[in-house]
Structure formats: structure tokens, C-alpha cells
Phi, psi and omega in degrees: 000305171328310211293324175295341196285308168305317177274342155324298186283323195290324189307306188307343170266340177286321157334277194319311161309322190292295182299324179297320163318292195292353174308303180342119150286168189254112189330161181243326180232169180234124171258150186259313356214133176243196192203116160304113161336298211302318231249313164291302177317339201290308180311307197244010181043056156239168164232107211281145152261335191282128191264041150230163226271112244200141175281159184239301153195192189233103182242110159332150176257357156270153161089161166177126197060028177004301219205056180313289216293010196250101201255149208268148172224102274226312200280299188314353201232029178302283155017280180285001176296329165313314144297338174280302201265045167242262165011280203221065170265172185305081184315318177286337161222101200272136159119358161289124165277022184282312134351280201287316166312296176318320187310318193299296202307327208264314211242296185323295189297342170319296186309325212270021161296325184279130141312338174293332193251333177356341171235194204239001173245349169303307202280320175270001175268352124325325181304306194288290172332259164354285181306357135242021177265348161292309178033085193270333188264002174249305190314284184327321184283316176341289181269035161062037164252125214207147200302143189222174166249004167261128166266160190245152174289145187297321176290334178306281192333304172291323169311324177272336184270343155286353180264344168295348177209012135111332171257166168267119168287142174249128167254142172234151178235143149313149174238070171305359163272027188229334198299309221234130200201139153263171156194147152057041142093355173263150171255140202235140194245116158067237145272343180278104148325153196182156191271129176312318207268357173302323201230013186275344179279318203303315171332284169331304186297290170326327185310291220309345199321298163090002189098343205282204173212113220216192170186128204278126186290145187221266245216147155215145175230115199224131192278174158235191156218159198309337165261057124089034192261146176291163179191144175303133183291130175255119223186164157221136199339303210261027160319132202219167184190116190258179186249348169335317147331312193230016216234166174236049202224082160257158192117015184249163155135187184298165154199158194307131205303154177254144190295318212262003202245130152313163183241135172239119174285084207256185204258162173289137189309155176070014191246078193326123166311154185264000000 
């Protein structure tokens, strides 16, 4: 009798879950989102060799873990691993598929609500498709904005890439004169303490400063709508996007660029500026 009891309960509870899911609305838009190497690396003390704009990831605007039981497998997307680790590789361990997991678990089952995205090679050979049919880093050298030691205003930047392709973009930057504070020989992230030699590169970028009052290009994020058409990024100033993904430090990440602040673009260390 227990045993009918048991089974009773375990069904009614997979119902509820089952309803709850499907309760979810269904995203409407897609963000594309890229990553400066030089900037995220600055950040995380990795050492980047790629000097172009890298996926970050393809995010639903609803949702966020869909389906913890839909678990990423590495094997369905052998075809595309040649492109995945060129493309939208781990920066901090490149040729690690630890990345593309988290990605899977936080976005991908999300995504996968869409028939279009519906497997796990659907959802990241869309990614990749978009990430070069965008070639956000060919758009940019176009109109000859390219990592300098010269900064650029943040309305240049947004102004070309709304006028190439037509949307509004969300750009985001570090702000390292508000981020990052020494005291007392620690170095402190935010409010989190943190091992100096984790941030000594990041330290090195700030030096670059010149006195100035500035923000570091980090992030672009560029929509889509659902049938995979550009659209404008819907956003508000005190939007944030964190770092947490890589970082064991919270209270860090992007936030949207401020219009009134130079942009400093930076070149990959060790890399003559263009």
C-alpha cells in the first residue's frame, strides 16, 4: 500500500513540475552577446591570444534553466567543435567545454522552448550562424574603429553600429575608477576581498588611465526577434550583466556604457594598437 503511495506522489509531483514548466512564457527575443578577450582577460588574469570580438553567449529574454535534467553532451555538436573553439571559446581554458555547458544549462534549455532551437546542435549552430552573419568585429574595423590607445566617444561607437545594421545595440563597459580600490596592501573587488595576482593585470589597464575619467569597451550585446530578424536591445541605463560565470567574486561585471564618458578600447596585451 505504501508502495502505491509512493508512487502516487512521485507521479503528482512530476505533473506539477511538468505544468510548471510549460506554465513559462516563451521568450520573444534573443540576444547575441559578444565579449572583448583583452577586457574580460584584464579581468580574470587569463592570457588571451584572440584579438577579435568572441561569443558569449545566444540568451533568451525570458527564462533562465529551463530543464536542469537536459544535460549538455559534447558529442551531439562534434561537427561544430572546430568553430566552437575558434568562435565562442572558454577564455580562461580554451578547448575546455565547460563553458558551452553552463551556457547550455542557463540558455540553451531556455531557447530550446523554440522549435527552431529545439536539440542542443540546433541551438548552438544558430549561435554560430548569427555570430557570423553579424561579423561584429569586421563591421567595426570597417568603419575603422579598432582596439587604440586613443579613446573613442561612446556615441561614435553606437552611432556606427546602429547605422550598419540598422538596431540599437546594448554596449557595455567596466568602470574601473568606481570597481576596483586598494587599501591597506589588499586588493578589494567591489566590496570582496580578492588575491592581488587574480586582478594585477586588471591593476596594469587602470595604470592606462592618464588621469582621465574613462570606461573600458567590455560587452556588446545585439537582438534578435523571434524569427531571427535584428531588433532593437531593450534595456535601461542601470542594466548589469555580471561575471560571476567566471569569476568567485561577487558584485563585479559589465554595466551599460555611460554616453558622457570616453571609451577605451584596449589592444591585446603585448599587441601594437592599429
Amino acid at each position: 500500500m505504501k508502495s502505491w503511495a509512493l508512487v502516487v506522489l512521485l507521479c503528482l509531483g512530476y505533473g506539477l513540475l511538468t505544468s510548471s514548466l510549460q506554465a513559462r512564457p516563451m521568450w520573444s527575443n534573443l540576444i547575441l552577446t559578444h565579449h572583448w578577450p583583452s577586457t574580460f582577460c584584464s579581468v580574470q588574469h587569463c592570457h588571451s591570444t584572440f584579438d577579435y570580438w568572441t561569443l558569449h553567449g545566444l540568451w533568451p529574454n525570458l527564462g533562465q534553466e529551463c530543464n536542469s535534467s537536459w544535460h549538455f553532451n559534447e558529442t551531439l555538436i562534434q561537427d561544430l567543435l572546430p568553430d566552437m573553439n575558434k568562435s565562442w571559446p572558454d577564455l580562461k581554458k580554451p578547448g575546455s567545454s565547460k563553458f558551452w555547458k553552463y551556457e547550455w544549462q542557463k540558455h540553451g534549455t531556455c531557447a530550446a522552448k523554440a522549435e527552431s532551437l529545439n536539440s542542443q546542435h540546433k541551438y548552438f549552430d544558430k549561435a554560430l550562424e548569427l555570430y557570423h552573419k553579424l561579423d561584429l568585429d569586421g563591421v567595426l574595423k570597417s568603419v575603422n574603429i579598432v582596439p587604440s590607445e586613443t579613446y573613442y566617444m561612446f556615441d561614435h561607437i553606437e552611432g556606427s553600429l546602429i547605422n550598419l545594421y540598422k538596431v540599437k545595440p546594448k554596449i557595455q563597459c567596466n568602470f574601473p575608477e568606481v570597481s576596483c580600490f586598494i587599501l591597506n596592501s589588499s586588493m578589494y573587488f567591489g566590496e570582496i576581498q580578492t588575491n592581488y595576482n587574480k586582478l594585477k593585470s586588471f591593476i596594469a589597464l587602470i595604470s592606462h588611465s592618464k588621469g582621465e575619467n574613462f570606461q573600458i569597451l567590455g560587452q556588446i550585446e545585439i537582438c534578435f526577434n523571434s524569427d531571427f530578424q535584428l531588433d532593437d536591445c531593450v534595456h535601461d541605463e542601470t542594466d548589469t550583466v555580471t561575471l560571476t560565470d567566471f569569476l568567485n567574486v561577487k558584485g563585479t561585471g559589465f554595466r551599460v556604457c555611460d554616453h558622457s564618458k570616453p571609451v577605451y578600447y584596449p589592444p591585446l596585451k603585448g599587441k601594437p594598437s592599429m
